[in-house]
SEFIPA-875395 format. One record per residue (C-alpha): residue in one letter; x, y, z. Coordinates in steps of 0.25 Angstrom, whole numbers, plus 5000, padded with zeros to 4 digits. Example, Ala and Ser with C-alpha at 12.3 -4.5 7.8 and 13.67 -1.06 7.14 Angstrom:
REM SEFIPA-875395
@residuo: A xx: 5049 yy: 4982 zz: 5031
@residuo: S xx: 5055 yy: 4996 zz: 5029
REM end
This chain:
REM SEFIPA-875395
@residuo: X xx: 5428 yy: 5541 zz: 5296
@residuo: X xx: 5441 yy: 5540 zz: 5288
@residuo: X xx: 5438 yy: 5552 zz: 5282
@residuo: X xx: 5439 yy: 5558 zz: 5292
@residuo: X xx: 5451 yy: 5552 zz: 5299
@residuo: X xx: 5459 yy: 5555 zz: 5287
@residuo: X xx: 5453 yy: 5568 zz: 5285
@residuo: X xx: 5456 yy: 5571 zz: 5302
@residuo: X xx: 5470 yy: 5564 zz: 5299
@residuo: X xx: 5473 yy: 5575 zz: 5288
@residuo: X xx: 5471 yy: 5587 zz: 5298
@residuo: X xx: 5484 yy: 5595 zz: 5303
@residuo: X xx: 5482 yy: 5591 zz: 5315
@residuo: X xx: 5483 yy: 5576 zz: 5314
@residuo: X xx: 5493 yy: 5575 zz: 5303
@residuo: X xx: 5504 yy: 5585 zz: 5308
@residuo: X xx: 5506 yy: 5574 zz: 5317
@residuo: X xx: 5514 yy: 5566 zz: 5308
@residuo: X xx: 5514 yy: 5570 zz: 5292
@residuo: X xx: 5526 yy: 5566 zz: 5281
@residuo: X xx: 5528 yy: 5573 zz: 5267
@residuo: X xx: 5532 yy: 5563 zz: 5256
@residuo: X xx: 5535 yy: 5566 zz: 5242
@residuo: X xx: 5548 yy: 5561 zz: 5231
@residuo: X xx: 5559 yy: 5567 zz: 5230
@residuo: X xx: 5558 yy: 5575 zz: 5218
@residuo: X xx: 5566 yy: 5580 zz: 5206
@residuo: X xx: 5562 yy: 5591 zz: 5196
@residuo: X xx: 5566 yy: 5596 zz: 5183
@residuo: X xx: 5571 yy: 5592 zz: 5170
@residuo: X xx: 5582 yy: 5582 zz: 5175
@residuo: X xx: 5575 yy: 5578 zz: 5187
@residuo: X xx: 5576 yy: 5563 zz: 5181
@residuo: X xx: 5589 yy: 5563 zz: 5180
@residuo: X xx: 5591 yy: 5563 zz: 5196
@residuo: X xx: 5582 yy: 5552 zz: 5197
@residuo: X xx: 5592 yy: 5543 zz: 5188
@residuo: X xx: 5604 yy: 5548 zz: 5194
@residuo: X xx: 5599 yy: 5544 zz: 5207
@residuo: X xx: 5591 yy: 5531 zz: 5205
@residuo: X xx: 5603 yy: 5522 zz: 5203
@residuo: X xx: 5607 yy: 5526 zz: 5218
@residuo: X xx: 5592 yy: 5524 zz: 5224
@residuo: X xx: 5586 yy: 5513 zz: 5217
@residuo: X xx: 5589 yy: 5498 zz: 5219
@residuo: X xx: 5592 yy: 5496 zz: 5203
@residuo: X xx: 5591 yy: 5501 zz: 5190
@residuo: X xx: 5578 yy: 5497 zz: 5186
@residuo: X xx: 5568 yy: 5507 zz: 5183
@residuo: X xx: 5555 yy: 5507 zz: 5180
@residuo: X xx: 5546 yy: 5519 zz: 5174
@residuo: X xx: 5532 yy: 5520 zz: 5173
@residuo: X xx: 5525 yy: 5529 zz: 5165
@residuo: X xx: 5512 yy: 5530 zz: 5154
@residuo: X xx: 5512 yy: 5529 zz: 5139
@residuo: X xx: 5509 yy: 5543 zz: 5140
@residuo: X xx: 5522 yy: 5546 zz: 5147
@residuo: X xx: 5532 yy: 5538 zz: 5141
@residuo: X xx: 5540 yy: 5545 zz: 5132
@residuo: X xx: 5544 yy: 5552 zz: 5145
@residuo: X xx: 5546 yy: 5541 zz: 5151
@residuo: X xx: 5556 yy: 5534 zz: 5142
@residuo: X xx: 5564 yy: 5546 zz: 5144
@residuo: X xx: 5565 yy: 5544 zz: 5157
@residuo: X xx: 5570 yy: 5528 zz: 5154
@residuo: X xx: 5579 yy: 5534 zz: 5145
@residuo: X xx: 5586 yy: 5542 zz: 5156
@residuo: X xx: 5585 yy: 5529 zz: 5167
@residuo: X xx: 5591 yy: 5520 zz: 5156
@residuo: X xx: 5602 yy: 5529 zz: 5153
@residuo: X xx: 5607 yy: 5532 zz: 5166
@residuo: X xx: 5607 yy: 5514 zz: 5167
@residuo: X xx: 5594 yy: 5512 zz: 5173
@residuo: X xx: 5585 yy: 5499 zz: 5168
@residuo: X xx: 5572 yy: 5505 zz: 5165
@residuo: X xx: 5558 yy: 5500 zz: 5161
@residuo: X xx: 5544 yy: 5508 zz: 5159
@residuo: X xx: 5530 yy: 5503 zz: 5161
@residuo: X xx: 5522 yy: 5513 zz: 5153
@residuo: X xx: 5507 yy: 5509 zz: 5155
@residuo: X xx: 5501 yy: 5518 zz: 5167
@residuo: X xx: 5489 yy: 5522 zz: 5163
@residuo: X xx: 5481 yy: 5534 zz: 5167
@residuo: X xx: 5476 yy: 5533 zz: 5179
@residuo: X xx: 5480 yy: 5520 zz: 5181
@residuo: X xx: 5470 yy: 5509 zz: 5184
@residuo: X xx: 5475 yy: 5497 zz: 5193
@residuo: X xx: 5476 yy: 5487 zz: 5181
@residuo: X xx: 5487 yy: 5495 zz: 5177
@residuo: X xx: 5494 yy: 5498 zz: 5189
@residuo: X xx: 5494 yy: 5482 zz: 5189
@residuo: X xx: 5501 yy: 5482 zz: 5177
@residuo: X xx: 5512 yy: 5492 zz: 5181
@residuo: X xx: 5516 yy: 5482 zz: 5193
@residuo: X xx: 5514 yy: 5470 zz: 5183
@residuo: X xx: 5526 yy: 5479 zz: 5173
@residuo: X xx: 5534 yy: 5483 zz: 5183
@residuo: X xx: 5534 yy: 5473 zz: 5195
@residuo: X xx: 5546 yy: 5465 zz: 5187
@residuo: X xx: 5553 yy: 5477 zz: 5185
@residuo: X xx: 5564 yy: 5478 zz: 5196
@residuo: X xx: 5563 yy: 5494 zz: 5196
@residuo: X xx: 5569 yy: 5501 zz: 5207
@residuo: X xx: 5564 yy: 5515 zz: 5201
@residuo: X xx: 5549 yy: 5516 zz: 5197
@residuo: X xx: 5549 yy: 5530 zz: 5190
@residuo: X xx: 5534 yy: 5535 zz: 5185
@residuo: X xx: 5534 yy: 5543 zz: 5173
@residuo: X xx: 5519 yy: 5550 zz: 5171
@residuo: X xx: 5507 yy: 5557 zz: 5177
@residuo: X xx: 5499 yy: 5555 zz: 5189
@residuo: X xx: 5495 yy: 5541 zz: 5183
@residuo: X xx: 5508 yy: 5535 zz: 5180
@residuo: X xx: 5514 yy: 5539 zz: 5194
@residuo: X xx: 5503 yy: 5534 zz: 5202
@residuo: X xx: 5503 yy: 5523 zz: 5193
@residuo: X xx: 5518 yy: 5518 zz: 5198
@residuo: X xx: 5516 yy: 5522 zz: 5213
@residuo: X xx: 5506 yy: 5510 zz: 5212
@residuo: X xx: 5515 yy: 5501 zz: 5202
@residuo: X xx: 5528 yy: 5504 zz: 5212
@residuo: X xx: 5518 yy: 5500 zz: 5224
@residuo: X xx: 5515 yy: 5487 zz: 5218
@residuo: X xx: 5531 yy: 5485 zz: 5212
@residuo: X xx: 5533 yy: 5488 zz: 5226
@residuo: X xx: 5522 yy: 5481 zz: 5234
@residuo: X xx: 5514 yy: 5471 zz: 5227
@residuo: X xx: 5509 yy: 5466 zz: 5237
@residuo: X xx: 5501 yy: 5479 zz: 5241
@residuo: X xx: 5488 yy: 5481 zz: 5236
@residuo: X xx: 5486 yy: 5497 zz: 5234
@residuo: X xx: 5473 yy: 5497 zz: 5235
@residuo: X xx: 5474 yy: 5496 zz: 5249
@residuo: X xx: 5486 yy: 5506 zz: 5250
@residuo: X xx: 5487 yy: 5513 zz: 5262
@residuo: X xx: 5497 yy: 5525 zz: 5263
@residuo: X xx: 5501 yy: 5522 zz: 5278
@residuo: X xx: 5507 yy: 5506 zz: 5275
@residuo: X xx: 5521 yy: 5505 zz: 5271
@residuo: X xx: 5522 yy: 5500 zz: 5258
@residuo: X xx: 5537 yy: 5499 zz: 5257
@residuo: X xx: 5540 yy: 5505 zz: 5242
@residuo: X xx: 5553 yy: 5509 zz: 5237
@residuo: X xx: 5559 yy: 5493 zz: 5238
@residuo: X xx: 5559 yy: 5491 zz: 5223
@residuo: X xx: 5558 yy: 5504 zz: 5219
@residuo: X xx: 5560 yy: 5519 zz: 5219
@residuo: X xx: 5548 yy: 5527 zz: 5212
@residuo: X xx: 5551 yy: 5541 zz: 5204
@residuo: X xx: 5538 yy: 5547 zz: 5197
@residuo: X xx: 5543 yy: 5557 zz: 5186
@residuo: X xx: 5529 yy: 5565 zz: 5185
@residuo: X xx: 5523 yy: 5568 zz: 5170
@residuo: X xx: 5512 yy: 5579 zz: 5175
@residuo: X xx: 5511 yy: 5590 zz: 5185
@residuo: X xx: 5500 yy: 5586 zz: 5191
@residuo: X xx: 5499 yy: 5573 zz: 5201
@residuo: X xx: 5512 yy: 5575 zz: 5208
@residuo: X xx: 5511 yy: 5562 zz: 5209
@residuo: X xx: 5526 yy: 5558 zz: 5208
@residuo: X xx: 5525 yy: 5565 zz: 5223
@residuo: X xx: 5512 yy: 5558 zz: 5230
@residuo: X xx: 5509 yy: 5546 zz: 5237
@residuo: X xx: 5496 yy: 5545 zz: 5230
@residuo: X xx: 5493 yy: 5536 zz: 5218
@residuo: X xx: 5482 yy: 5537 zz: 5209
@residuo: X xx: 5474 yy: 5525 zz: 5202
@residuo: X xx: 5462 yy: 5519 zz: 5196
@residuo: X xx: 5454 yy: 5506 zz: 5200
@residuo: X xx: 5441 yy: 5502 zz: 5194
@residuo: X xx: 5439 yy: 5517 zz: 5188
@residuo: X xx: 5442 yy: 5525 zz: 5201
@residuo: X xx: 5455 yy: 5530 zz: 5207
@residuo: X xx: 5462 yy: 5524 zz: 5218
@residuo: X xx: 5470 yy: 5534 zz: 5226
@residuo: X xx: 5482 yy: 5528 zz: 5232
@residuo: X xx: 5492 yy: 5534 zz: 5243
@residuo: X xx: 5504 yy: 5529 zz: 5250
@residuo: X xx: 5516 yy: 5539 zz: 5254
@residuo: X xx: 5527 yy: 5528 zz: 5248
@residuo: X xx: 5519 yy: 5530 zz: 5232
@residuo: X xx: 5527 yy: 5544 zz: 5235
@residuo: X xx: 5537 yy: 5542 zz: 5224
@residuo: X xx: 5552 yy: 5544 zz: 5229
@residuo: X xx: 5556 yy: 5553 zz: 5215
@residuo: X xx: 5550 yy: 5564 zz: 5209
@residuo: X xx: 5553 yy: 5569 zz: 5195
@residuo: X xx: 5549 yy: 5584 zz: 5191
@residuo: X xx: 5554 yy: 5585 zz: 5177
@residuo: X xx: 5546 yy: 5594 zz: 5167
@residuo: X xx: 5550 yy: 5587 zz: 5154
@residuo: X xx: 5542 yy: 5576 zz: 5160
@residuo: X xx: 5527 yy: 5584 zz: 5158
@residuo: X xx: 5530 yy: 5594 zz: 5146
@residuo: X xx: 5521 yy: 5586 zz: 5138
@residuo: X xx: 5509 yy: 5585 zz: 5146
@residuo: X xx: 5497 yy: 5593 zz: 5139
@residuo: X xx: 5490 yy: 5606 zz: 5144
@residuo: X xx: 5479 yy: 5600 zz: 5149
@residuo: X xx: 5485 yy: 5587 zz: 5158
@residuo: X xx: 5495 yy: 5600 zz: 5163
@residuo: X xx: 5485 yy: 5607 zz: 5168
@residuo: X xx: 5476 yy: 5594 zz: 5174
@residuo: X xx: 5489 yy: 5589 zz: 5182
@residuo: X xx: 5491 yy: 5603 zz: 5187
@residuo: X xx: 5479 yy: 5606 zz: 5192
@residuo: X xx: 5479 yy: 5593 zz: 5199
@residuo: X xx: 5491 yy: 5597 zz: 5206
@residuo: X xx: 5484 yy: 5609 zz: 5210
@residuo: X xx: 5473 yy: 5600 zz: 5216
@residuo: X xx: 5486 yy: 5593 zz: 5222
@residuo: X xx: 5491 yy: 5606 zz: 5230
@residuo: X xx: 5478 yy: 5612 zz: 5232
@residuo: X xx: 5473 yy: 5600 zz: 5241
@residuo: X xx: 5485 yy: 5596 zz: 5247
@residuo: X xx: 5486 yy: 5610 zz: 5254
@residuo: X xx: 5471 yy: 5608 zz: 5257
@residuo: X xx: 5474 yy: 5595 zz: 5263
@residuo: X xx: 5471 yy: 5591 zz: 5278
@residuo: X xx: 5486 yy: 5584 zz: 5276
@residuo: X xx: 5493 yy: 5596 zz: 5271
@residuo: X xx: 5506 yy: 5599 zz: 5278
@residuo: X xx: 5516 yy: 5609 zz: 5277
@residuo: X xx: 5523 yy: 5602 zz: 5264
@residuo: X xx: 5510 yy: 5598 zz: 5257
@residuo: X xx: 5506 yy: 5613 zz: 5258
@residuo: X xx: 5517 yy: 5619 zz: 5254
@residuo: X xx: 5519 yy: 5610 zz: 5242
@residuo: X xx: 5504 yy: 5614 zz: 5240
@residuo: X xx: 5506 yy: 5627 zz: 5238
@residuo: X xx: 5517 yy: 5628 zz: 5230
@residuo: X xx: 5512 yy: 5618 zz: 5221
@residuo: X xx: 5500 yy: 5626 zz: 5218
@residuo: X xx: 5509 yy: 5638 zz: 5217
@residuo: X xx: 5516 yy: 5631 zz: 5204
@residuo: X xx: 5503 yy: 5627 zz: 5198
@residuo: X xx: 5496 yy: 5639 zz: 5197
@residuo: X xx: 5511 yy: 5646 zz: 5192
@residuo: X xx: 5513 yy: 5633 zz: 5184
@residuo: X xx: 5501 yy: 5626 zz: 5178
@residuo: X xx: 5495 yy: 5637 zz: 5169
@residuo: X xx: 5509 yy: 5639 zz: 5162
@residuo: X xx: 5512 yy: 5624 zz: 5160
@residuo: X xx: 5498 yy: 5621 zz: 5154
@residuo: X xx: 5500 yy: 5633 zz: 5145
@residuo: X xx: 5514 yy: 5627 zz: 5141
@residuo: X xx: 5518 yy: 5612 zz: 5144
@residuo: X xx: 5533 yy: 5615 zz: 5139
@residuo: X xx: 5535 yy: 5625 zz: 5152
@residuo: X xx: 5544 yy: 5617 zz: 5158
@residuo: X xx: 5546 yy: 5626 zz: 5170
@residuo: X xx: 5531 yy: 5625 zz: 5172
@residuo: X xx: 5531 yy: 5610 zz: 5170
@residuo: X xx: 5541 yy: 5608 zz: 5181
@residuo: X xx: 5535 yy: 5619 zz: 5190
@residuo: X xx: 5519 yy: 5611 zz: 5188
@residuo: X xx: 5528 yy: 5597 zz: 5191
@residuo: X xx: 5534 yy: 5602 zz: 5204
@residuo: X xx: 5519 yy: 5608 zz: 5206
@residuo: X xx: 5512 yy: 5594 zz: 5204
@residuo: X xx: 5523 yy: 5588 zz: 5213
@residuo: X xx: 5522 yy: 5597 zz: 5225
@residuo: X xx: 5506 yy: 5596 zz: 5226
@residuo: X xx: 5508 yy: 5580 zz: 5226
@residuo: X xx: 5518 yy: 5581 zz: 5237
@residuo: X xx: 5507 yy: 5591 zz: 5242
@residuo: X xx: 5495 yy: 5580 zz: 5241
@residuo: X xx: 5503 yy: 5568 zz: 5244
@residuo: X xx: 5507 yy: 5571 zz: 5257
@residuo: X xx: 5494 yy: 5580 zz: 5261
@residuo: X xx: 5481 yy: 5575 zz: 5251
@residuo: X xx: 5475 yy: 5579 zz: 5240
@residuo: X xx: 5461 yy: 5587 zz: 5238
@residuo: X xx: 5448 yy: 5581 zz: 5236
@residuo: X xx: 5448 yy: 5585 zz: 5222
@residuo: X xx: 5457 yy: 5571 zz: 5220
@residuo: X xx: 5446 yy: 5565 zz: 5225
@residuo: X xx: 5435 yy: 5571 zz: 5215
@residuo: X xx: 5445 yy: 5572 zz: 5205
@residuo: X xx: 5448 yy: 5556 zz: 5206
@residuo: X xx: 5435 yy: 5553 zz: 5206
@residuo: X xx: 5429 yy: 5561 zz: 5194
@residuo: X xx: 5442 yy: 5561 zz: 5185
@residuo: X xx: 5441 yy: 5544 zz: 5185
@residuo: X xx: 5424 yy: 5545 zz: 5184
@residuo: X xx: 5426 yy: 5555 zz: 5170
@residuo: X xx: 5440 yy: 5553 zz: 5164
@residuo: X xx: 5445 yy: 5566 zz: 5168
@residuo: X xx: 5461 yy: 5569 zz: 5173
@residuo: X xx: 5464 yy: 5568 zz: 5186
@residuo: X xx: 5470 yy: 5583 zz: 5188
@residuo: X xx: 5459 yy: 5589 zz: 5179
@residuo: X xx: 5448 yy: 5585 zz: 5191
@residuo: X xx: 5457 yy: 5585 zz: 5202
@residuo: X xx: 5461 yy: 5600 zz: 5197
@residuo: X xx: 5446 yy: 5603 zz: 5195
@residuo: X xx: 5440 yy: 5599 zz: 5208
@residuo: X xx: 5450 yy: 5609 zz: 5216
@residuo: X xx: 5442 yy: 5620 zz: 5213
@residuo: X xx: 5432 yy: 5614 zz: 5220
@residuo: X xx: 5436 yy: 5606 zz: 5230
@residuo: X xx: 5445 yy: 5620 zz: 5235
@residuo: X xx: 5432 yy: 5626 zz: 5236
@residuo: X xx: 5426 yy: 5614 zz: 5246
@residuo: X xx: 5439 yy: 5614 zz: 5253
@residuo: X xx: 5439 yy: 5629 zz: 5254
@residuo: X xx: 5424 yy: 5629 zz: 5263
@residuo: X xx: 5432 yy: 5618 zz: 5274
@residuo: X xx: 5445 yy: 5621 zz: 5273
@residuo: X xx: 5453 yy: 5634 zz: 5279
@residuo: X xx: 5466 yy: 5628 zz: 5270
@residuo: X xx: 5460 yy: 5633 zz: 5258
@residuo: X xx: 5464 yy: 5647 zz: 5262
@residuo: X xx: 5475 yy: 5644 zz: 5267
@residuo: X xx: 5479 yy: 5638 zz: 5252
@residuo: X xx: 5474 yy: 5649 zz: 5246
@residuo: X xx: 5483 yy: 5661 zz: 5254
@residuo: X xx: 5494 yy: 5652 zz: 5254
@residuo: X xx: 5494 yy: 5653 zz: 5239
@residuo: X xx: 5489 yy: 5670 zz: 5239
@residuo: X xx: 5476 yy: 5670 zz: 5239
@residuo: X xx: 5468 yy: 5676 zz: 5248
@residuo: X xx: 5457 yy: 5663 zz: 5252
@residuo: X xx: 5453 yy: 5650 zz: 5245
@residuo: X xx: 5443 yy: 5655 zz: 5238
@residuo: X xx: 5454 yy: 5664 zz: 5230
@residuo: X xx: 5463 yy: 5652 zz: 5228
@residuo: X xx: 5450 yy: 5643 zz: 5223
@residuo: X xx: 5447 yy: 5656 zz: 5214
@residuo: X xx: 5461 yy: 5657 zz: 5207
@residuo: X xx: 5463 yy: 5641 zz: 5205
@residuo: X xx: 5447 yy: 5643 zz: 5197
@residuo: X xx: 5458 yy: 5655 zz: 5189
@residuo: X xx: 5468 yy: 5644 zz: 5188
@residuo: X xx: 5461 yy: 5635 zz: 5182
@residuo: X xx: 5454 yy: 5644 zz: 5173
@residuo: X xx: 5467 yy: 5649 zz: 5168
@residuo: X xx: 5472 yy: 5635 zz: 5165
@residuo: X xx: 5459 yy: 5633 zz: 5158
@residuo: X xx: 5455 yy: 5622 zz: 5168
@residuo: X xx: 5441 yy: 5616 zz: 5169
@residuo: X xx: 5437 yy: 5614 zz: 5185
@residuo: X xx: 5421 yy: 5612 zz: 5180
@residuo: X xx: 5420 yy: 5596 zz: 5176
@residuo: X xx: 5408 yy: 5600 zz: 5167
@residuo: X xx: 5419 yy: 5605 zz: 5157
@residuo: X xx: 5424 yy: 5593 zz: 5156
@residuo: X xx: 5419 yy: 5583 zz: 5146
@residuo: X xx: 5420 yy: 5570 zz: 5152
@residuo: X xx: 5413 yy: 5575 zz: 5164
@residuo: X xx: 5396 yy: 5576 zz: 5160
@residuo: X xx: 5388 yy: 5582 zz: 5169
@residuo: X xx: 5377 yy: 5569 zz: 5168
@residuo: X xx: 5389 yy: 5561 zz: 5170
@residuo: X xx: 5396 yy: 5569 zz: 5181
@residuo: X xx: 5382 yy: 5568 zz: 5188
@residuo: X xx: 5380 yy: 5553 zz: 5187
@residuo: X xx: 5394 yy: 5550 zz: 5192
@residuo: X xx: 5393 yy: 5560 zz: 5205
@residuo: X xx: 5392 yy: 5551 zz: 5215
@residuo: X xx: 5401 yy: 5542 zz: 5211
@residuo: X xx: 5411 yy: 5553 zz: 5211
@residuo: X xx: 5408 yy: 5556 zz: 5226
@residuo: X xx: 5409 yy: 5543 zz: 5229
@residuo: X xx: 5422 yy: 5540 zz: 5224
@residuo: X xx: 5428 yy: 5553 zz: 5228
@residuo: X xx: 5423 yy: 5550 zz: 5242
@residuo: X xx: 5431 yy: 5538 zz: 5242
@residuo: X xx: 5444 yy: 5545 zz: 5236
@residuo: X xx: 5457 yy: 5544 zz: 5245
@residuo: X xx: 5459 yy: 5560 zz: 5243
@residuo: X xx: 5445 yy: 5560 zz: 5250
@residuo: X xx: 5448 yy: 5555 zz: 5261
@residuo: X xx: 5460 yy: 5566 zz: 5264
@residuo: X xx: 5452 yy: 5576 zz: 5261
@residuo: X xx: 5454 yy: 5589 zz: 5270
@residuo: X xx: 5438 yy: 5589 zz: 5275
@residuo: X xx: 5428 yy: 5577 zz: 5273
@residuo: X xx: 5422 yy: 5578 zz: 5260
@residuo: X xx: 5408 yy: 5572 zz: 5259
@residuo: X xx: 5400 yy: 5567 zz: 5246
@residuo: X xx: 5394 yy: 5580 zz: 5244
@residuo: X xx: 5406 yy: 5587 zz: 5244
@residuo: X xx: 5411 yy: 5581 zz: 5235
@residuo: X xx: 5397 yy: 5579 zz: 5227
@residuo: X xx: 5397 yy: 5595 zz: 5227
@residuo: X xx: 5411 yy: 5596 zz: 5223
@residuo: X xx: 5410 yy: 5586 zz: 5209
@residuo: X xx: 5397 yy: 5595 zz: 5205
@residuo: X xx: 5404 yy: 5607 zz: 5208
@residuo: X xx: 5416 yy: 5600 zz: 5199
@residuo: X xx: 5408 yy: 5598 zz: 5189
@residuo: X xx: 5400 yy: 5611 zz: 5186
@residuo: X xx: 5411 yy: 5619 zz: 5191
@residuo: X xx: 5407 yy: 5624 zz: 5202
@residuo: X xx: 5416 yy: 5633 zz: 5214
@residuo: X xx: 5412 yy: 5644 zz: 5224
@residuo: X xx: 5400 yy: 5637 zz: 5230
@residuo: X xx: 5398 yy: 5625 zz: 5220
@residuo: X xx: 5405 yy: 5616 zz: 5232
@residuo: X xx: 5398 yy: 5618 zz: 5244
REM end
């Protein structure tokens, strides 16, 4: 029954009675920072900063507590976010940084590092809420203590613009959303991901594809998610093939950074597709990146959209192409081009033994994912059965049924 509350509250219908559009205020290019540091002594109750970041990132993220500590801010770093971080280190984030007296949390990082601080800043915040039970329509209160600016790594999670915040508990994700995890700065500087390799380039782009794609396809979409959406894609199939090809084009790492954030203000304030529900769910169960499955189940679940949905066509003609089926056609020539596997089989980690015993478990947890529950039409176990074998044998134009 909540399913299908939430998916009636999604219609047009319903929600044009009241909707909001919520994202950070955002600055982009080379010297982006700069603005940042000329304005937080204004904004913020002090000087104390804290940044937060990975061991990965942290030669770019001294430079950044180089240019705070030059212009006469006090700054401290906590480095140990790990990938997808777990709740144990979460915990140890808030035990770092609760004695810290930072009026200006930045994160420095991926997808992991700035879901990772939405959750730390919570409990900074808030310690007395237990996230767990987190529910986007109860006040929280934020911003008492600190201001939050995320300074994104990839082109890919847009996460520096959502509500949402990703995490790990006892080997499965936890989905979390509340529209005050928005954070209140966003930094679009391309210096910041020149050194990302070819491959996690092009798995964080085709996740901000999947972004886009099914935030336009949302039953929550408005006219600002869809015209975020469109123009997102847009750039990324302009954009991603030349960045993969050269990590040093800067125009088109700034152009994939302004991509990635537009399909996060996209989803964040419509809802993502399922394929965040399949990709959550097989991505933990066999180690692989989040935007690697996320980007491969769109194929597929575009084509089961596309038999309920009259949107997919609209998406496709708003983009030049004559139906869905055309745009489902040229995003298999995309990927292709890009040399990007949608098939599972192709990759290692996923055995077809294994893939088999582990089937329903995978339907069970993608049942209970959060994305799930927004879904434009009610998905059932069998849909989403069909759709993992089709995943994994690579299966399109009748393989989802």
């Amino acid at each position: 029954m909540r399913r299908l509350l939430f998916t009636l509250a999604g219609t047009s219908g319903v929600r044009g009675l009241q909707s909001a559009v919520i994202g950070p205020r955002i600055f982009m290019g080379p010297r982006a920072l700069n603005t940042l540091v000329g304005m937080g002594k204004t904004i913020c109750r002090n000087n104390r900063v804290l940044i937060i970041t990975d061991k990965i990132v942290k030669p770019n993220a001294e430079k950044v507590k180089e240019i705070f500590s030059n212009a006469g801010y006090h700054v401290e770093m906590w480095d140990e976010v790990q990938p997808e971080p777990p709740v144990e280190n979460i915990f140890a984030g808030v035990e770092a940084v609760k004695n810290s007296d930072a009026s200006l949390i930045i994160a420095i990082g991926g997808g992991s590092v700035i879901d990772a601080t939405k959750v730390i800043w919570l409990l900074y915040e808030r310690p007395d809420v237990d996230f767990r039970k987190l529910s986007p329509v109860d006040s929280l209160g934020l911003r008492k203590k600190a201001l939050f600016a995320a300074i994104p790594t990839t082109a890919g999670t847009g996460s520096e613009a959502t509500s949402a915040a990703v995490i790990t508990e006892g080997g499965h994700k936890m989905s979390l959303s509340h529209p005050e995890f928005v954070p209140d700065f966003a930094i679009l500087d391309p210096n910041f991901t020149v050194s990302l390799p070819p491959n996690l380039t092009l798995w964080t782009g085709v996740d901000a594809l999947a972004h886009a794609v099914g935030a336009y396809l949302s039953g929550w979409a408005n006219e600002y998610t869809d015209a975020y959406a469109l123009q997102a894609i847009k750039l990324i199939f302009k954009f991603l093939p030349r960045v993969v090809a050269d990590g040093r084009d800067l125009e088109a790492r700034q152009k994939m950074l302004i991509a990635a954030n537009l399909a996060g203000l996209a989803f964040s304030n419509a809802a993502p597709g399922i394929d965040h529900a399949l990709g959550h769910t097989l991505g933990k169960k066999f180690g692989l990146h989040h935007g690697l499955c996320v980007g491969a189940f769109l194929p597929y679940v575009f084509e089961f959209y596309a038999k309920h949905l009259t949107k997919t066509d609209e998406l496709a003609k708003a983009l030049g192409f004559g139906k869905g089926e055309e745009f489902l056609n040229s995003l298999v020539e995309f990927y292709k081009k890009l040399g990007f596997s949608f098939k599972f089989s192709d990759y290692p980690q996923v055995s077809e033994e294994a893939f088999k015993q582990a089937l329903p478990e995978l339907v069970s947890w993608a049942l209970i994912d959060p994305v799930s529950i927004l879904s434009p039409i009610p998905v059932t176990p069998k849909d989403y059965e069909e759709i993992f074998v089709a995943s994994l044998y690579g299966t399109l134009k009748g393989g989802v049924r």
